[in-house]
VMD Tcl script that draws the C-alpha trace (Angstrom):
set ca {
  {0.00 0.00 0.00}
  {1.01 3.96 -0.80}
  {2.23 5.91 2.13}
  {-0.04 9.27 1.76}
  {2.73 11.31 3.41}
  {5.22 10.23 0.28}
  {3.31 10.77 -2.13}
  {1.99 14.31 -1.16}
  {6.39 14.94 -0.90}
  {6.64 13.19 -4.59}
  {3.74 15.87 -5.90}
  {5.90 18.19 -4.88}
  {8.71 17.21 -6.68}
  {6.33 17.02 -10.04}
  {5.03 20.58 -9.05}
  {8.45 21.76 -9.61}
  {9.67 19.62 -12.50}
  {6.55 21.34 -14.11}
  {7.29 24.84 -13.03}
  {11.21 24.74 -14.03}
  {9.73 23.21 -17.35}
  {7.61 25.73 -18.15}
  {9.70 28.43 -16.76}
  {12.58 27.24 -18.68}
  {10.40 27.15 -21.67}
  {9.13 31.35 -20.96}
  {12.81 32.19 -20.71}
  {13.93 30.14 -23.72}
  {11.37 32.41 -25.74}
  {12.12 35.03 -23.89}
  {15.90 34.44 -24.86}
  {15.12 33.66 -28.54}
  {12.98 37.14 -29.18}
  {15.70 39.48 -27.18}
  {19.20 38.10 -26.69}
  {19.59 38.15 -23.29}
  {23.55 37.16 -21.39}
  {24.13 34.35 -19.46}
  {24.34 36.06 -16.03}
  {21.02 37.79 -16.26}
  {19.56 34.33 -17.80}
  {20.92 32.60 -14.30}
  {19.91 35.87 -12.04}
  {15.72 35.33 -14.00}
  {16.48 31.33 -13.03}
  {17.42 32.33 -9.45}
  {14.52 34.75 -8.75}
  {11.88 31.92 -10.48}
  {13.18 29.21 -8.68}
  {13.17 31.15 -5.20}
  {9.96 32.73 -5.71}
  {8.23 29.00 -6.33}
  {10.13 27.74 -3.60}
  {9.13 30.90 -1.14}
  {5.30 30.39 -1.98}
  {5.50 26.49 -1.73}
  {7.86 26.76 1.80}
  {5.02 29.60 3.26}
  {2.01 27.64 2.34}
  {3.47 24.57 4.10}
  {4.61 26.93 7.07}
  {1.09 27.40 7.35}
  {-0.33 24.14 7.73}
  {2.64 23.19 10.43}
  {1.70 23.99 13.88}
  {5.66 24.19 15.16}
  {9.47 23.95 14.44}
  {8.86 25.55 10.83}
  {12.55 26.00 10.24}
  {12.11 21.97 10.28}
  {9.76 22.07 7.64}
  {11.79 24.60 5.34}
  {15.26 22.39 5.81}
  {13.25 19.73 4.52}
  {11.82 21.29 1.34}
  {14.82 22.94 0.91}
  {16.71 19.86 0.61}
  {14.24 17.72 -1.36}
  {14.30 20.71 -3.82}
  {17.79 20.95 -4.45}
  {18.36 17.31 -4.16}
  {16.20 17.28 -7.04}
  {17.72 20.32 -8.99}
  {21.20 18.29 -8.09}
  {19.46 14.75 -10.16}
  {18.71 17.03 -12.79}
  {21.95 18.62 -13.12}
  {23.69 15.59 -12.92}
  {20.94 13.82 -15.49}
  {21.70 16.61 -17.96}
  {25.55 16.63 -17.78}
  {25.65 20.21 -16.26}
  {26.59 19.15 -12.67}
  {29.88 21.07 -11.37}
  {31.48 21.73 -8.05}
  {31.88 25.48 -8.50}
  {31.44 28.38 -5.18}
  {28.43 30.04 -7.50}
  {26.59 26.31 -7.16}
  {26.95 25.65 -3.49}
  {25.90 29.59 -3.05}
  {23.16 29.13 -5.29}
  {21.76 26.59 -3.09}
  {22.21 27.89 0.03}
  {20.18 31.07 -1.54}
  {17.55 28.13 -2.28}
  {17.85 26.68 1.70}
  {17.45 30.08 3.55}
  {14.69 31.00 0.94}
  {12.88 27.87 1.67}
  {13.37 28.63 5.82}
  {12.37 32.06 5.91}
  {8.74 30.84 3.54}
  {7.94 28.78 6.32}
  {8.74 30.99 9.20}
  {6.88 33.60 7.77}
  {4.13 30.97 6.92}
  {3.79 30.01 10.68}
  {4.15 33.14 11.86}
  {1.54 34.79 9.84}
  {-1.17 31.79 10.34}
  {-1.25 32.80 14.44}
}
mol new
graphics top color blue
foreach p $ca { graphics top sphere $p radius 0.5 }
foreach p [lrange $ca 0 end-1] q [lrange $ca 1 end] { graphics top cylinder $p $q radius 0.2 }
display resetview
């Protein structure tokens, strides 16, 4: 039998394989109409990524009734666990300082949703 509490975590997961699909895909057409750099193409990936995980990290904040920094740690690291597959899948994993900053931006983002998710549902 299916564990509920997995598989709500694994619709996560396909919540934000959808939403780096699709935002891949606005940027890509974005790109292709005005010629955008690399850096401000990774700063647009940065600020989508971190806005999805903010809203997904405060909504959960809200329906935790303690320890939300417990609840953002975990999000945080299923997310970039799963942007870390990905990389790896698509040949673009390195070990650089920008990549391990780039997901600690994703871990405090995903902290801070749910603190200010708990905080705001008392």
């Amino acid at each position: 039998m299916i564990n509920l509490k997995y598989l709500t975590k694994f619709k996560k997961t396909i919540y934000l394989l959808l939403f780096i699909l699709i935002y891949s895909s606005i940027i890509a057409i974005l790109n292709s109409i005005v010629i955008i750099n690399e850096q401000i193409n990774n700063l647009l990936s940065l600020i989508g990524i971190s806005l999805f995980i903010f809203i997904e990290s405060y909504k959960n904040g809200k329906r935790t009734n303690s320890k939300a920094y417990k609840i953002g740690l975990k999000n945080g690291l299923i997310v970039i666990t799963t942007l870390m597959i990905l990389s790896i899948i698509t040949g673009s994993f390195n070990l650089k300082l920008s990549r391990f900053l780039y997901y600690a931006i994703i871990l405090v983002i995903s902290i801070t949703g749910s603190i200010i998710g708990i905080n705001k549902k008392m």
